[in-house]
ZADO-1210 file (C-alpha; in nm, 4 decimals, padded with zeros to 6 digits):
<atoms>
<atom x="00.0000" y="00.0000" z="00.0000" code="UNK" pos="1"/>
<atom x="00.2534" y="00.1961" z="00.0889" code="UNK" pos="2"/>
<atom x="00.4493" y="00.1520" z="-00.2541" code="UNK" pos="3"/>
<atom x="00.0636" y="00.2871" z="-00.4626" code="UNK" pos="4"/>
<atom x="00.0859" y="00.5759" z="-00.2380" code="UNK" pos="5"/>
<atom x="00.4446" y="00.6327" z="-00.3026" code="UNK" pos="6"/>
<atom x="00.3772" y="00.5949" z="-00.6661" code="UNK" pos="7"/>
<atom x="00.0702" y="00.7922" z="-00.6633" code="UNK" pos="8"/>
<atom x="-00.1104" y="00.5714" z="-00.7799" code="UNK" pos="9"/>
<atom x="-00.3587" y="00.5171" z="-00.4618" code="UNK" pos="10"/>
<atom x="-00.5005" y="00.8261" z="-00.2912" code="UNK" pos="11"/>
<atom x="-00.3916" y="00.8548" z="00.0811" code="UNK" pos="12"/>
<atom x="-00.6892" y="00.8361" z="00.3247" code="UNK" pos="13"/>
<atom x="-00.4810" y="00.9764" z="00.6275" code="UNK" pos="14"/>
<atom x="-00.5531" y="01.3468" z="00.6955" code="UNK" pos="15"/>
<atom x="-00.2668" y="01.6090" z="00.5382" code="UNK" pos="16"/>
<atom x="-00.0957" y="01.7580" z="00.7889" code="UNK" pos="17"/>
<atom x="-00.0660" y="02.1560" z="00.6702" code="UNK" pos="18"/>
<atom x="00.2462" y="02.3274" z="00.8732" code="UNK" pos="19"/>
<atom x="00.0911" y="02.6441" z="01.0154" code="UNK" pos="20"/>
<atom x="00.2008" y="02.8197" z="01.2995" code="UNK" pos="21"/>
<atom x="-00.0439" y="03.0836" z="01.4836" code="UNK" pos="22"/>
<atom x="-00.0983" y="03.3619" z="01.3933" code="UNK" pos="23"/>
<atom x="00.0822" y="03.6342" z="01.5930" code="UNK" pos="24"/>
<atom x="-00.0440" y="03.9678" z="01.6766" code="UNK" pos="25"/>
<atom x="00.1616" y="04.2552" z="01.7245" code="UNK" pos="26"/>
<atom x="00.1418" y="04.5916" z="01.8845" code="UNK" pos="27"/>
<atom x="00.0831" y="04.8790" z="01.6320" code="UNK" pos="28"/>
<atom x="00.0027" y="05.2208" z="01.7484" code="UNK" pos="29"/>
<atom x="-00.1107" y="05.5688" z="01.5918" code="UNK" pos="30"/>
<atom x="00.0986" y="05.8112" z="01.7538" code="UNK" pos="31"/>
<atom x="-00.1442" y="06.0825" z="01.6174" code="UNK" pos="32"/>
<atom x="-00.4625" y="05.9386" z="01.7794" code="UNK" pos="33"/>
<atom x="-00.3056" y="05.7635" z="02.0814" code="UNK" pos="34"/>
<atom x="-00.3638" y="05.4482" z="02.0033" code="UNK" pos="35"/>
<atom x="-00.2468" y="05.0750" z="02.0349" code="UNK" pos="36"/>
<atom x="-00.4154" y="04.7742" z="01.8828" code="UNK" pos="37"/>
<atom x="-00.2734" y="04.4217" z="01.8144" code="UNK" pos="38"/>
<atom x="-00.2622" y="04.3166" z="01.4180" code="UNK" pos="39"/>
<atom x="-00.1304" y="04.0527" z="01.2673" code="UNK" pos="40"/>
<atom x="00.2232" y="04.0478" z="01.1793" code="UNK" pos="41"/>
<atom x="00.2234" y="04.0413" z="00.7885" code="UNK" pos="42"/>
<atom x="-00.1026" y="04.2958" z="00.7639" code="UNK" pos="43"/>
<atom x="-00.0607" y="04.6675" z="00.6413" code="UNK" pos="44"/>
<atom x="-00.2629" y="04.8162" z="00.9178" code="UNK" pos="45"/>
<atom x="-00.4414" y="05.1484" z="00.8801" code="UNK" pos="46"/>
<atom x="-00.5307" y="05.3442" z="01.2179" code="UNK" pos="47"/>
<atom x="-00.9418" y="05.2952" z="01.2146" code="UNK" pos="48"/>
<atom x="-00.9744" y="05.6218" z="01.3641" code="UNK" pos="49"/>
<atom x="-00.7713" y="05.8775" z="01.1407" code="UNK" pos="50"/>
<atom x="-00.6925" y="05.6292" z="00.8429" code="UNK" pos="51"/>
<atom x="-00.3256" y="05.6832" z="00.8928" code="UNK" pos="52"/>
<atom x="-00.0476" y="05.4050" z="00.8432" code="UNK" pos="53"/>
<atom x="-00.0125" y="05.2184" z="01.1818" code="UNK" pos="54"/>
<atom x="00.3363" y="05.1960" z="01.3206" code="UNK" pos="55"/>
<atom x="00.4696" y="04.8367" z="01.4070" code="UNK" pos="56"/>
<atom x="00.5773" y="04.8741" z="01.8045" code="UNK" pos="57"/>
<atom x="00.6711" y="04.5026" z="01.8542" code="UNK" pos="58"/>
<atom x="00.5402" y="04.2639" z="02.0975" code="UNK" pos="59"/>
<atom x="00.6361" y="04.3719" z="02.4297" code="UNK" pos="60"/>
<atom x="00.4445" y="04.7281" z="02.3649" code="UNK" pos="61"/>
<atom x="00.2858" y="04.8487" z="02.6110" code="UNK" pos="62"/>
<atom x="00.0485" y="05.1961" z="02.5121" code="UNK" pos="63"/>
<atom x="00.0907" y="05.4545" z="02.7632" code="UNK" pos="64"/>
<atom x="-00.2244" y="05.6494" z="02.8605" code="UNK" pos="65"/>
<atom x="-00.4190" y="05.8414" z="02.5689" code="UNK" pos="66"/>
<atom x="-00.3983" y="06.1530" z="02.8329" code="UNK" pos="67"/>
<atom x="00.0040" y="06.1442" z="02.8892" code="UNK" pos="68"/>
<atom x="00.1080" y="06.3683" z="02.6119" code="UNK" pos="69"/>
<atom x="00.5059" y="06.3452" z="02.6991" code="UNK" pos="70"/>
<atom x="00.5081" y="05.9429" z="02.7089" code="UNK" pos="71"/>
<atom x="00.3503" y="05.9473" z="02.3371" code="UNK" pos="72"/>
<atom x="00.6235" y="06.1799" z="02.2153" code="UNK" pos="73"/>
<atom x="00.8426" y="05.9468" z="02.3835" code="UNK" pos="74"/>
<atom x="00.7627" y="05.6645" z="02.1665" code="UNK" pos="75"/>
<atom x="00.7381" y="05.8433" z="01.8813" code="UNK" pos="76"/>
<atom x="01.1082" y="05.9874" z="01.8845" code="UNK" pos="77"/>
<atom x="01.2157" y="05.6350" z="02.0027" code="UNK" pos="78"/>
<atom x="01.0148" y="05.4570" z="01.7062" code="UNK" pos="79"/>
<atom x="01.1155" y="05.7320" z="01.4730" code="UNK" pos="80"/>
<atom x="01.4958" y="05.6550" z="01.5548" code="UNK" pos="81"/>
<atom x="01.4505" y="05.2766" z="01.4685" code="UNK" pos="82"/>
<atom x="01.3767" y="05.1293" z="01.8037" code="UNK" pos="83"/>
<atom x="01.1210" y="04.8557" z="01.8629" code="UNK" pos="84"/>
<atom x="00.9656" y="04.7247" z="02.1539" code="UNK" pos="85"/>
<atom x="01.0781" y="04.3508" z="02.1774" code="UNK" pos="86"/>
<atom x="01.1422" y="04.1319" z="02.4688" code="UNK" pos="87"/>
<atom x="01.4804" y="04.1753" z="02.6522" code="UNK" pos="88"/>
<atom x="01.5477" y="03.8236" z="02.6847" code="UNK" pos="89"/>
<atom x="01.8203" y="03.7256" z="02.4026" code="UNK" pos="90"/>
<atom x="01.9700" y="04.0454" z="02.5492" code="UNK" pos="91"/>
<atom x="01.9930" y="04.1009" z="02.9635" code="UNK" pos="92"/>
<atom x="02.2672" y="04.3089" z="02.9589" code="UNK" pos="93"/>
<atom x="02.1345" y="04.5933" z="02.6681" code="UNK" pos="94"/>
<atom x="02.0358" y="04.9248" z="02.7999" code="UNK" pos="95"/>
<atom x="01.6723" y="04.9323" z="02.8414" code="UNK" pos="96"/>
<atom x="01.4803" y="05.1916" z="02.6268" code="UNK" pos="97"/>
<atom x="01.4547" y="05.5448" z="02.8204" code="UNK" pos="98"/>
<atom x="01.1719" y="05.6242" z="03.0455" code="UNK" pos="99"/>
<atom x="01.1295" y="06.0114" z="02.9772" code="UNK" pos="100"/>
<atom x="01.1372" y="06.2277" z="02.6744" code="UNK" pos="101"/>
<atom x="01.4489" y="06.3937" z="02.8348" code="UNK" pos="102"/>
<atom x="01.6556" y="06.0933" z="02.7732" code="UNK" pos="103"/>
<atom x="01.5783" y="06.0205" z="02.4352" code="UNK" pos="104"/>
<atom x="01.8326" y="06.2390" z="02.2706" code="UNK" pos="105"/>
<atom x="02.1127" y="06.0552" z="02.5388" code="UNK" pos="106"/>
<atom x="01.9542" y="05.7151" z="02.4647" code="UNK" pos="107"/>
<atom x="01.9697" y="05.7473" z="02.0881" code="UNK" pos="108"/>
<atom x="02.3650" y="05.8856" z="02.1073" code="UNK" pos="109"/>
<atom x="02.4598" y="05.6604" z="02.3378" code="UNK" pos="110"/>
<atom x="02.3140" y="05.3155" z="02.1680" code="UNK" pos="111"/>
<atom x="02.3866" y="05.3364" z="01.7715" code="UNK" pos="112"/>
<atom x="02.4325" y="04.9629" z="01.7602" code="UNK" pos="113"/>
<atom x="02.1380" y="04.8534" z="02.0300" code="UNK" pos="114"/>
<atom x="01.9617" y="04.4705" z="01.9507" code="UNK" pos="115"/>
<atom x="01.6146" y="04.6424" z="01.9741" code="UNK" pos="116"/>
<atom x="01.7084" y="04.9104" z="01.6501" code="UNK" pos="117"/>
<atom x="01.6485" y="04.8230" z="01.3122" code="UNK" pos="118"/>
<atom x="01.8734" y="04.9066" z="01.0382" code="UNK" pos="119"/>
<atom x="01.8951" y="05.2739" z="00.9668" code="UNK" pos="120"/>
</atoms>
């Protein structure tokens, strides 16, 4: 039997087994509206609220509050200079990203060559 399937000459009654992982859903926010959502990872995600392109954060994202003003320009000027928001694991002894706007422009000089930037 085994030989017919090989052969293709008898149909295989056993399931197929598709390879699919699941899907993963990653943090994208609008920095203009102040808002996070989770998307999956290979979608071009619009912001449903002002139709802009959604910016891919990365998975350990977390949204600050729509009111805090400062902590949105935060992420902007750290997403704007290439960083992303993954998990710190791989990497325990990097530099954590800053935690106020003031140290952004230190963060960025200091870190050209940080695990969590992206090619620029």
């Amino acid at each position: 039997m085994d030989l017919r399937r090989s052969a293709g000459t008898r149909a295989d009654p056993r399931p197929s087994q598709a390879v699919c992982g699941p899907d993963y859903f990653i943090a994208h926010a609008c920095c203009e509206c102040r808002k996070s959502w989770k998307v999956r990872a290979d979608a071009g995600a619009a912001c449903p609220l002002c139709g802009s392109c959604l910016h891919e954060m990365g998975r350990s994202f977390k949204a600050p509050k729509r009111s805090d003003a400062e902590q949105w320009q935060k992420v902007q000027a750290v997403w704007s200079a290439g960083f992303r928001f993954w998990s710190y694991r791989s990497h325990p002894d990097t530099e954590p990203l800053p935690e106020r706007l003031r140290e952004v422009d230190d963060f960025i000089r200091r870190n050209p060559k940080h695990p969590m930037r992206i090619a620029r």
